[in-house]
N, C-alpha and C positions, 0 to 999 in steps of 0.2 A: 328433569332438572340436573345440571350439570355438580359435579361432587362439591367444584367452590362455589357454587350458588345456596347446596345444602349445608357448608361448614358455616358461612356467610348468616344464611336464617337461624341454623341452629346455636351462633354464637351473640346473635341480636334476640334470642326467644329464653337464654339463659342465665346465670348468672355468674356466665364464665368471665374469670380477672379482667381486669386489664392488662395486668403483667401477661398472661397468658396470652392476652389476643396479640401482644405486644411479640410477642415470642412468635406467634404464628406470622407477622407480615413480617419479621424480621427472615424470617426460616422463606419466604418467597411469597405468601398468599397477601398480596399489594391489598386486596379489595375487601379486607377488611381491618383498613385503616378506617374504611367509614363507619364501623360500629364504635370504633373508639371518637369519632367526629362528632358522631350525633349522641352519646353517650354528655359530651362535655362542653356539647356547643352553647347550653346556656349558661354556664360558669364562662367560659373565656368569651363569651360576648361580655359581661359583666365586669369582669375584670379590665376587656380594652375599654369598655366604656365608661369605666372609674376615672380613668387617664384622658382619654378621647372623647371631646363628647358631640365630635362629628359624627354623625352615623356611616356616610359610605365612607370615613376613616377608619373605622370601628373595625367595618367588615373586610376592608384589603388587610386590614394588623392580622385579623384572623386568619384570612387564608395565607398569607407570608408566615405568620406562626405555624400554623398546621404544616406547613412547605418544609419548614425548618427543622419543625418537630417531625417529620417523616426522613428527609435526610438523615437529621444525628439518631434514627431510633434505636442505632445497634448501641450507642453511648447510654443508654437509657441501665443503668444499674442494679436498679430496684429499692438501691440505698435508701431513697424516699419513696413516696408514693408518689404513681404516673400523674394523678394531679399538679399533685404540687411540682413534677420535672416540667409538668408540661403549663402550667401560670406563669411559671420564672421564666419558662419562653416567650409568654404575651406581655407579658410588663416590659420585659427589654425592649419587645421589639417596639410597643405601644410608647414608651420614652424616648427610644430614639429615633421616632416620628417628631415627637414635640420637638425633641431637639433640631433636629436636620430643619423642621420648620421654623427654631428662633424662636420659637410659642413656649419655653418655660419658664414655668413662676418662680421666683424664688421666695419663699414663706417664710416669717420669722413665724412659729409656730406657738413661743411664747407669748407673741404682741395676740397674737389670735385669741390664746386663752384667757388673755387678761382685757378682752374688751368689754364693755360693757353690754349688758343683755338687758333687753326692754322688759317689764313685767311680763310675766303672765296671762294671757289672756282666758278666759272661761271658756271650755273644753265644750264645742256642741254636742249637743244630747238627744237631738231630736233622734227619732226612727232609723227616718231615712238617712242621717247621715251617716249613724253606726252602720246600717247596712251596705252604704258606697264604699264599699271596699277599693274598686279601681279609681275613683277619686280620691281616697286618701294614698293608693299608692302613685299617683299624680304628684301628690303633693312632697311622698318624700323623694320622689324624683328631683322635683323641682328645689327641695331644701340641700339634697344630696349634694345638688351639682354647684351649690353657691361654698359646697365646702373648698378649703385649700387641699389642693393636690393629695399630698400626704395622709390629711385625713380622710379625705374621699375613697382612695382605695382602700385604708385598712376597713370604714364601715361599710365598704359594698363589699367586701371577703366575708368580715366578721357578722354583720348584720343580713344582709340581703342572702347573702350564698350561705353563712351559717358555718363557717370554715373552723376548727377550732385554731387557737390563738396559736398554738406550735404550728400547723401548715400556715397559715398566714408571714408568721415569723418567717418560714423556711422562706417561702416565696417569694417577699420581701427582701432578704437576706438583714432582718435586722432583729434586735430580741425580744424576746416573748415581752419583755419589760416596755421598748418602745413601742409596741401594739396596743397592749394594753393602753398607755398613757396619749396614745392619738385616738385610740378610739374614745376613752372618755371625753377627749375634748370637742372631738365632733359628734357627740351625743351631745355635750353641753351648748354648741350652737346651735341644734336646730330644737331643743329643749321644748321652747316657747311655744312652736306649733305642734311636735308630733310625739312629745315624750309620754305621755298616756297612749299613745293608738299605734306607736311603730311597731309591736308585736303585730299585730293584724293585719298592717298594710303589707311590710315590709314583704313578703313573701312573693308578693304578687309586681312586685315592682318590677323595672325596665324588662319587660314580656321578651322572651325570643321567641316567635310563631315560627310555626312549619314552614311556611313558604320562603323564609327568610336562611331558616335553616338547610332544607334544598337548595337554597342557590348559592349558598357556602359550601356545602358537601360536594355540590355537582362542580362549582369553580374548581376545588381542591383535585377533586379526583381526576379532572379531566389533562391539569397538569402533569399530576403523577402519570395517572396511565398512558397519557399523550408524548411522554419523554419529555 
């Protein structure tokens, strides 16, 4: 096994930084930009798909982000955490898709909060439905995606990814106070169906699988290493 083959496993088998690995393909070792790929590929899949909710638009944001995020990595400061450097790169780029597309919304965000909600409906209780977990994370999919733009990202950062509200904020570029106040309100939309069970589901919502994540890694890297 060749030494970057070994620094390569031994930095995918550890709990070496990101800053660290960050430092290492800066310093020349290209190929282990993909520890930091598959490290975060289910967060910036989540992220373009808060914004995107084409899938094969999903996956070009990604590898365009990854493309960019590898270009500026010497820019990479440490100021924040590589996370959040590297989000504020898929939101840009995942926006100025919509844009370039003519696809953006523009939300009053008040009118949103103050529409009217239909009762309540009685929360199932049978067995089985507590135990369909991937059906109720079906469901906040489907609740997720009827939110406005705005709230849609901060609850798939905040909710789905678990982000806390200052990386959000960064990532965003907006304050911890407007987070907060979009995330309540896209809790209080989809209240009705999943405000009891979104602990449970949420976790499990929009899947990144292997296969999908290899052919994001393999696209990314074959750029890079390809010139």
């Amino acid at each position: 096994m060749s030494a970057q083959a070994e620094e390569l496993r031994a930095a995918q088998d550890s709990a070496t930084s990101d800053e660290a690995i960050v430092a290492r393909v800066v310093a020349g070792n290209t190929a282990l930009f993909e520890v930091l790929m598959r490290r975060h590929n289910r967060r910036v899949y989540r992220a373009a798909r808060s914004v995107l909710r084409d899938e094969a638009e999903v996956e070009d944001v990604m590898q365009q982000s990854y493309l960019s995020a590898y270009a500026h990595l010497a820019q990479f400061t440490g100021a924040a955490r590589f996370t959040t450097w590297l989000l504020k790169i898929v939101l840009h780029e995942a926006l100025a898709r919509r844009r370039r597309a003519a696809r953006l919304e523009i939300t009053d965000f008040d009118a949103e909060e103050n529409a009217t909600m239909s009762d309540e409906v009685t929360r199932p209780r049978s067995p089985e439905q507590r135990a369909a977990n991937r059906e109720l994370a079906a469901m906040v999919e489907e609740a997720v995606d009827r939110l406005p733009e705005g709230y849609r990202t901060v609850f798939v950062l905040r909710e789905v990814e678990e982000m806390a509200t200052a990386e959000v904020a960064q990532a965003l570029e907006v304050t911890e106070d407007v987070v907060k106040t979009r995330l309540h309100r896209a809790k209080a939309l989809v209240r009705k169906e999943l405000d009891a069970r979104i602990g449970a589901a949420a976790s499990s919502a929009f899947p990144f699988q292997d296969p999908r994540c290899d052919r994001v890694v393999g696209a990314v890297l074959a750029r890079i290493l390809g010139g």
